[in-house]
C-alpha positions as CSV (number, residue, x, y, z in Angstrom):
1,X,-6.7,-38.3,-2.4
2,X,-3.7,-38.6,-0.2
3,X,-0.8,-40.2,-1.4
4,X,-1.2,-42.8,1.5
5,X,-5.0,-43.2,0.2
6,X,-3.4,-44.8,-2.6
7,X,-0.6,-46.3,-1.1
8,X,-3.0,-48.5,0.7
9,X,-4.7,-49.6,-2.3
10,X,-1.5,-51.5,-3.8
11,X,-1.8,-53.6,-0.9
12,X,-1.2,-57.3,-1.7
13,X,-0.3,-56.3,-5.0
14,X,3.2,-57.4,-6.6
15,X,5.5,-54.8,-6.6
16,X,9.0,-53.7,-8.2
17,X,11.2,-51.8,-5.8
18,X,14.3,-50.0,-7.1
19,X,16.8,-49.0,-4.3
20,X,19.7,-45.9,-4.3
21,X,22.6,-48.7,-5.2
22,X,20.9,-50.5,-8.2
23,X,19.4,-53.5,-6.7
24,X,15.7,-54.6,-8.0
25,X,13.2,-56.3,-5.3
26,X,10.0,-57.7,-6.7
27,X,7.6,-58.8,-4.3
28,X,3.7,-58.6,-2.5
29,X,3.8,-55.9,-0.3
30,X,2.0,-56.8,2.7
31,X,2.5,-53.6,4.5
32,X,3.9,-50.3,4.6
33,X,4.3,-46.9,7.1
34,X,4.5,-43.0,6.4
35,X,8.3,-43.3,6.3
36,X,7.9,-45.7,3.0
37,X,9.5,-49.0,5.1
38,X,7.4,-51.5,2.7
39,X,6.9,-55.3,3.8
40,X,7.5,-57.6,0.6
41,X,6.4,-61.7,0.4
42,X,8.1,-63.5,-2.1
43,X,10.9,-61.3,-2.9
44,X,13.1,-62.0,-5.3
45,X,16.2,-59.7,-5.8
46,X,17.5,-59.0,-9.2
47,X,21.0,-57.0,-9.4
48,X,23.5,-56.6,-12.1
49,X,27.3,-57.0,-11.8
50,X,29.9,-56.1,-13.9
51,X,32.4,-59.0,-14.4
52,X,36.2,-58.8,-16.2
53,X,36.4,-61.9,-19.0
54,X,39.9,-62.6,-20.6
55,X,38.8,-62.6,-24.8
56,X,41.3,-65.0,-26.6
57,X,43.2,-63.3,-29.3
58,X,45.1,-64.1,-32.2
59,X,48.3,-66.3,-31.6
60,X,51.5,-64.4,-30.5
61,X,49.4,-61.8,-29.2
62,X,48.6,-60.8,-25.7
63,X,45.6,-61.4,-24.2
64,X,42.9,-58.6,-23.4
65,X,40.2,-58.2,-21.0
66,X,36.6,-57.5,-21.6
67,X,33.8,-56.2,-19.2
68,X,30.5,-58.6,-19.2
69,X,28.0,-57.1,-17.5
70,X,25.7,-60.0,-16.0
71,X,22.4,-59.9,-14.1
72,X,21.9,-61.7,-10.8
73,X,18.7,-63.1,-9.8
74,X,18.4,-64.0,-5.4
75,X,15.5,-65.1,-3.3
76,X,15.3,-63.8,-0.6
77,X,11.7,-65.0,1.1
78,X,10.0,-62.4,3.1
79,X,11.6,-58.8,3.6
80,X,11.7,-55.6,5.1
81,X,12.9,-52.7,2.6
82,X,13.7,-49.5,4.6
83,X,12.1,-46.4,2.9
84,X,15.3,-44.3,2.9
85,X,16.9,-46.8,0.7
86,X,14.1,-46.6,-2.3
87,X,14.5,-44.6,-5.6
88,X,11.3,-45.7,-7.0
89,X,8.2,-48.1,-6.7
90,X,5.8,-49.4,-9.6
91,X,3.2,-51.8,-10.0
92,X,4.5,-55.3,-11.2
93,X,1.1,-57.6,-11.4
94,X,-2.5,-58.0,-9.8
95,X,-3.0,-59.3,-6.7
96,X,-4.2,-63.0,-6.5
97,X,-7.7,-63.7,-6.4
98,X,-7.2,-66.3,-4.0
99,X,-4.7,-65.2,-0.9
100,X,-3.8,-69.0,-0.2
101,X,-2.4,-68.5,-4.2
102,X,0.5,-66.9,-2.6
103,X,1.5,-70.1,-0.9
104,X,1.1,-72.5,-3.9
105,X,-2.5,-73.8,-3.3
106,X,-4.5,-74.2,-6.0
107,X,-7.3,-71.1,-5.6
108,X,-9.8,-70.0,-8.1
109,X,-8.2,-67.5,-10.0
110,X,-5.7,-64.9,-10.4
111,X,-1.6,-64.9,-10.4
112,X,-0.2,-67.7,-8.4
113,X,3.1,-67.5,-7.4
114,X,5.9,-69.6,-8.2
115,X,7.6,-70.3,-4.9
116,X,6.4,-72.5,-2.5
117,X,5.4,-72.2,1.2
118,X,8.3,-73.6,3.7
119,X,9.3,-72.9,7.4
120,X,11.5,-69.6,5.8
121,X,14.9,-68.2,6.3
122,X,16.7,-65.7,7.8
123,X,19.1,-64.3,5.6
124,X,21.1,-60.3,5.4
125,X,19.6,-58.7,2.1
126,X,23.3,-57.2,1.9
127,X,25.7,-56.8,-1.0
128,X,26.4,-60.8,-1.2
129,X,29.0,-60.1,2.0
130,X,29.8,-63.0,4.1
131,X,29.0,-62.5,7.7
132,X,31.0,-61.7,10.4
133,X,33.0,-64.4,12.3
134,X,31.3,-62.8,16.0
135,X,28.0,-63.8,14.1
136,X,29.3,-67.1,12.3
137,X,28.9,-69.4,15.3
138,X,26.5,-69.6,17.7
139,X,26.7,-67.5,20.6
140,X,29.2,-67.4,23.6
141,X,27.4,-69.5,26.8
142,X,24.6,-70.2,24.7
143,X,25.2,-74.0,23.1
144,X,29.0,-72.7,22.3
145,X,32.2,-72.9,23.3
146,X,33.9,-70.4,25.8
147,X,35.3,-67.1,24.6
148,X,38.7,-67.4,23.2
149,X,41.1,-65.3,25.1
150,X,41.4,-61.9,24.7
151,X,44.0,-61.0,21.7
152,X,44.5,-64.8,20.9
153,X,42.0,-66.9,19.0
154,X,41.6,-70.3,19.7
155,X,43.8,-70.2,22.8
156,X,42.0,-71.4,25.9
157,X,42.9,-69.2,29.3
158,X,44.7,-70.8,32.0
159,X,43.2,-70.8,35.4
160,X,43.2,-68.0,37.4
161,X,42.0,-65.3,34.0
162,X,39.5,-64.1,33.0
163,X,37.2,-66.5,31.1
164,X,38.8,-69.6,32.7
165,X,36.8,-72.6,34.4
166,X,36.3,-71.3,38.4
167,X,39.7,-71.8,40.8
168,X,42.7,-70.3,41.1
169,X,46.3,-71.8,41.3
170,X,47.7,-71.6,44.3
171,X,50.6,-68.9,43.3
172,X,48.2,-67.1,42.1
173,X,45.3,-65.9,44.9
174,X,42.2,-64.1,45.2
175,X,42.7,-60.5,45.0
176,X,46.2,-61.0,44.8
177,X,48.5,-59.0,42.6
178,X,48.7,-60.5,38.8
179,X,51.9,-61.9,37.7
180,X,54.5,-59.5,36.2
181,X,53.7,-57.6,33.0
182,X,50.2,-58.5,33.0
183,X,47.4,-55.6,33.9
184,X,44.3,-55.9,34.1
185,X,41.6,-53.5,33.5
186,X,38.0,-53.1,35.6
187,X,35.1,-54.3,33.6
188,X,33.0,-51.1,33.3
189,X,34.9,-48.3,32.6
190,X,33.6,-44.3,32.5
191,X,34.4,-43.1,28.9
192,X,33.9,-39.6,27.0
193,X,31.3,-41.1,24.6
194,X,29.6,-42.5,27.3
195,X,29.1,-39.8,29.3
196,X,27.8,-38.0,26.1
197,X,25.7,-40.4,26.0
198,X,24.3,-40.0,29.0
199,X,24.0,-36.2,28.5
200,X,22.6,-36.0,25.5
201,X,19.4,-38.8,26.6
202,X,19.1,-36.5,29.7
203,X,18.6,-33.6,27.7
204,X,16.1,-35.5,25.5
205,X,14.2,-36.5,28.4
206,X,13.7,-32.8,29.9
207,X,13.0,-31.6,26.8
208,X,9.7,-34.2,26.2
209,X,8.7,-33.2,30.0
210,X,8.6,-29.5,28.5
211,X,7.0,-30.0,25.5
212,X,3.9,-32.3,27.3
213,X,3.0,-29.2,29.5
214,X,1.3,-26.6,26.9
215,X,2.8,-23.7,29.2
216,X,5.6,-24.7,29.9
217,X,5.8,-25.3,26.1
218,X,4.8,-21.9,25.3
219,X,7.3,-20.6,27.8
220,X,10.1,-21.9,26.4
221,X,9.2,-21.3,22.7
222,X,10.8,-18.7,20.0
223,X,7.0,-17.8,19.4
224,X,7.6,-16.4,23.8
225,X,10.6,-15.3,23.8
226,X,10.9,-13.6,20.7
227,X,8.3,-10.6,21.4
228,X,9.5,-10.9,25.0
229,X,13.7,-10.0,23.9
230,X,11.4,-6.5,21.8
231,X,9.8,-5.2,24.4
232,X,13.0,-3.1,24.8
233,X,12.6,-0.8,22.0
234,X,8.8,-0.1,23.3
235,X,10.3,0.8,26.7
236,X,13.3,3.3,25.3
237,X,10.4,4.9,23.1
238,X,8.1,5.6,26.3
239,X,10.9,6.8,28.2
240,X,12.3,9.0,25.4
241,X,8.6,10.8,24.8
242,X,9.7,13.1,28.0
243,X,12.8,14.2,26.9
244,X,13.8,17.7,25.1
245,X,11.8,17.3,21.3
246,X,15.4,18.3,20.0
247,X,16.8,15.3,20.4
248,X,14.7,13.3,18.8
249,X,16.2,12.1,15.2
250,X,13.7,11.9,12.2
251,X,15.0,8.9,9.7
252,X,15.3,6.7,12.9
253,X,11.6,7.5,14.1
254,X,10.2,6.8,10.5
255,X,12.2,3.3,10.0
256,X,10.8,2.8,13.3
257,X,7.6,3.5,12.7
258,X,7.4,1.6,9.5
259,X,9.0,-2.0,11.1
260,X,6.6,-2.0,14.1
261,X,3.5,-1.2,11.1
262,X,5.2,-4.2,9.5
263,X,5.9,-6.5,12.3
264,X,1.9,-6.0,13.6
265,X,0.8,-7.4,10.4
266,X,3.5,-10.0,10.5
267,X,2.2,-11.2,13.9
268,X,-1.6,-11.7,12.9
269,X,-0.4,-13.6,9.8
270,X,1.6,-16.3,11.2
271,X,0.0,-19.7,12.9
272,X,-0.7,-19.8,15.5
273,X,-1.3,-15.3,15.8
274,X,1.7,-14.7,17.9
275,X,-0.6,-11.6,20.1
276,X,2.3,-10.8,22.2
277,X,4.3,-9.5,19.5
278,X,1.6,-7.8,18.2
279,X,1.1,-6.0,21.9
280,X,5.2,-5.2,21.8
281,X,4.6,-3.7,18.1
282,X,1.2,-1.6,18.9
283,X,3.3,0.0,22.2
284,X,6.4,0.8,19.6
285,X,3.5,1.8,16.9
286,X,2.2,4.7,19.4
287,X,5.5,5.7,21.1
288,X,7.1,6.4,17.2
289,X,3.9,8.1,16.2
290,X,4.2,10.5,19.1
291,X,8.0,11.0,18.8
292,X,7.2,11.9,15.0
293,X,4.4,14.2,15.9
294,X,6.6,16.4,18.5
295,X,9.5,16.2,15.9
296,X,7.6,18.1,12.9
297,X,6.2,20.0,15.7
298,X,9.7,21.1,16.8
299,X,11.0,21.2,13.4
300,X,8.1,22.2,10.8
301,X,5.1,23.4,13.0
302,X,7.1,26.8,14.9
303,X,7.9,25.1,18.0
304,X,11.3,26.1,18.0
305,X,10.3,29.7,17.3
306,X,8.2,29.4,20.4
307,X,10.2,27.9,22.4
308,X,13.1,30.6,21.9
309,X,9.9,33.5,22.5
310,X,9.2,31.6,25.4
311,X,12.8,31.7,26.5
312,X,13.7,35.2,26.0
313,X,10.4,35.7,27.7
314,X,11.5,34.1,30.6
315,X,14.9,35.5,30.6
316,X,13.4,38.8,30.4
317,X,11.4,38.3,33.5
318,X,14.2,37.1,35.7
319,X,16.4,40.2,34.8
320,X,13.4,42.3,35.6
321,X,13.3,40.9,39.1
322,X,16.8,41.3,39.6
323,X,17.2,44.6,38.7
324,X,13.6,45.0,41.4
325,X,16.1,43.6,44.0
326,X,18.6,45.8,43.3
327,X,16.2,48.9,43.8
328,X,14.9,47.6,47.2
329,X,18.4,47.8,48.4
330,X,19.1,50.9,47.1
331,X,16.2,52.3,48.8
332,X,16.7,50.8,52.0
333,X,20.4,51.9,52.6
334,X,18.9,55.7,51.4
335,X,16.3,55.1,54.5
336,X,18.6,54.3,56.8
């Protein structure tokens, strides 16, 4: 059975989350993905924090401080625990009988919890960090007050800047120049980041258009271009198979020989069978064999013996028709 298969069974029931900085959650867990993000109802947050105490001593003496280490219990309501941030999971208790339990109704059997239902709250399942002053308040044009001016808070913006109630003074004009020592900037400006940005989502985007077409896909995969980049050393060995035996070296045909034997078996083994490499490594297989066949019989088999027979043979043959020639014109200049 899956691990997910059982996952799924420990739905409803009350759980006891550990996370990577120490914090305990114990709730239901109503839901969860493959990337572990679990749902919890009820969660209470448990956490403990190590405090500095002053311990009276003795009169005349100094004072000296002791570490208490304290644990701190938080509601929290209903939450969402990111799987990324969990160390472990165990069971805690049973699921209710009754699922209206979970709200405080009376039900027929089963663990009833001891909070009880209300609207809920929002709250940051953070360290216990107050929140930002940008989020304090409520938002700017929405029910609040205007955006304080730029560099100074709480200072309202006179007419004519940005931010100000619409109008402009009368020194001060549309599209005029600002007033000395003040510059303003345009409101959308090109940055490095940006354009990175923009790049890198470009990139993304033409890479999912290759990957939905299977040949296109194929085309620009390793598993293509891999057996593709070979097909060199299959070539040169062809080619080499009409030149002078002599050259041919006899360590670098056998390692040769012996990656291509390796590299066909490597191709039918991986998943998907790469066939292409096994083509390129079949064509290198042949080539080596014949380059090792012509070099023992160059080297081992006589065929340099013959070859120099062969030679003198030849040698002897030419010599024998130019001293013929010779003759002839001996003879003719007799004749005439």
């Amino acid at each position: 059975m899956s691990a997910t298969n059982k996952q799924g069974k420990m739905i409803n029931y009350r759980m006891r989350v550990t996370l990577n900085d120490g914090r305990q959650m114990t709730g239901q867990m109503l839901a969860f993905d493959k990337h572990m993000n679990l749902v919890l109802a009820d969660t209470e947050e448990f956490r403990r924090i190590k405090r500095k105490q002053n311990k009276p001593a003795a009169p005349g003496a100094s004072s000296t401080a002791q570490t208490i280490e304290q644990e701190e219990k938080r509601t929290l309501g209903l939450t969402i625990v990111r799987g990324a941030q969990i160390v472990s999971l165990s069971v805690e208790s049973p699921p209710p009988a009754d699922p209206s339990a979970r709200l405080g109704k009376t039900g027929s059997g089963g663990i009833s919890s001891t909070l009880g239902a209300g609207p809920g709250v929002a709250r940051p399942a953070g360290r216990g960090a107050a929140a930002p002053i940008s989020l304090a308040g409520p938002a700017a044009g929405v029910g609040g007050a205007p955006p304080p001016f730029p560099g100074f808070p709480g200072f309202a913006p006179p007419a004519g800047f940005p931010g100000a109630a619409p109008g402009f003074p009368p020194a001060f004009p549309p599209g005029g120049a600002p007033p000395p020592g003040c510059t303003f900037l345009p409101n959308r400006q090109r940055t490095p980041a940006g354009d990175t940005f923009k790049m890198a989502a470009f990139v993304k985007a033409v890479n999912a258009k290759i990957r939905a077409n299977p040949a296109l896909n194929y085309f620009c995969s390793t598993h293509f271009w891999g057996p593709a980049s070979n097909f060199g050393i299959p070539i040169a060995a062809v080619a080499d198979t009409q030149k002078s035996p002599e050259l041919i070296s006899g360590p670098m045909t056998f390692a040769l020989t012996i990656y291509s034997a390796t590299f066909m078996r490597y191709s039918m083994a991986v998943t998907p069978k790469n066939y292409l490499l096994l083509g390129c490594h079949f064509v290198n297989e042949c080539a080596q064999l014949t380059q090792g066949y012509r070099y023992l019989q160059w080297h081992k088999w006589g065929g340099k013996e013959k070859a120099g027979l062969t030679g003198a043979v030849e040698a002897g043959k030419e010599k024998a028709k130019e001293l013929e020639g010779k003759v002839e014109k001996a003879v003719e200049k007799v004749k005439n």
